[in-house]
C-alpha positions as CSV (number, residue, x, y, z in Angstrom):
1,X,3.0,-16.2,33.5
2,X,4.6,-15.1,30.3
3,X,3.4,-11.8,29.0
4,X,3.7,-11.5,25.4
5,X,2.1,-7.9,24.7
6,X,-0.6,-9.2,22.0
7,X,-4.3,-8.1,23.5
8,X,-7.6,-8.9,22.6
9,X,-8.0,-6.0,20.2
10,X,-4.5,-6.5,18.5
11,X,-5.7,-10.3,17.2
12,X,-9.0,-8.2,16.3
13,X,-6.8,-5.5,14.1
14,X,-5.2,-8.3,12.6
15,X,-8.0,-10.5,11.3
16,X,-10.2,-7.4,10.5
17,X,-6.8,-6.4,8.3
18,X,-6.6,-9.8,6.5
19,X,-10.5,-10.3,5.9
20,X,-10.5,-6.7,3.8
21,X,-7.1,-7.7,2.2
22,X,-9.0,-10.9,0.5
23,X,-11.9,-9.0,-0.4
24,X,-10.3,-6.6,-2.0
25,X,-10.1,-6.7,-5.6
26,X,-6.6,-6.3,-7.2
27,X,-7.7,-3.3,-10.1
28,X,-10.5,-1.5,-8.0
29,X,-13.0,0.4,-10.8
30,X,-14.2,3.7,-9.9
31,X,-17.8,3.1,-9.6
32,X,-18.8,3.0,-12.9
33,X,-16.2,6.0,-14.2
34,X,-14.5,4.4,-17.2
35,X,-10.5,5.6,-17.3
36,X,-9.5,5.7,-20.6
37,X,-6.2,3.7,-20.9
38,X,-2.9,4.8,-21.1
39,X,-2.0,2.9,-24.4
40,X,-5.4,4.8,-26.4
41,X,-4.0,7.8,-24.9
42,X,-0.5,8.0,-26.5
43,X,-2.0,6.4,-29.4
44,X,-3.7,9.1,-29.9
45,X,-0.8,11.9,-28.6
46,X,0.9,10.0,-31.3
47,X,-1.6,10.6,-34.2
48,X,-2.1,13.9,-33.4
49,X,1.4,14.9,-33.4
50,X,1.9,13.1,-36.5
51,X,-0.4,15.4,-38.2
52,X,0.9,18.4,-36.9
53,X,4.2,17.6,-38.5
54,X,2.7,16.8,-41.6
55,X,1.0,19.8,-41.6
56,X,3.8,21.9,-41.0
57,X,5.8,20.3,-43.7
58,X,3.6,21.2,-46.2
């Protein structure tokens, strides 16, 4: 009789591991809480340094 070290509870792990893995979405959401997005973000950074220059300028 061979033993090969994988119980019961190790196969368990395993398909418990893979069955969350598939459910899981790819890009969770935080319940609801809306992240702005990095691209509006410097967008704006962008503008509102723009203005200070322009300010200063003048």
């Amino acid at each position: 009789m061979a033993i090969t070290g994988i119980t019961d509870a190790m196969h368990q792990y395993g398909k418990t591991t893979e069955s969350i893995y598939k459910n899981k979405p790819k890009y969770p959401k935080a319940h609801g809480v809306k992240r702005p997005e990095t691209t509006n973000i410097i967008a704006g950074l962008t503008i509102i340094f723009l203005l200070l220059v322009i300010i200063s300028m003048l």
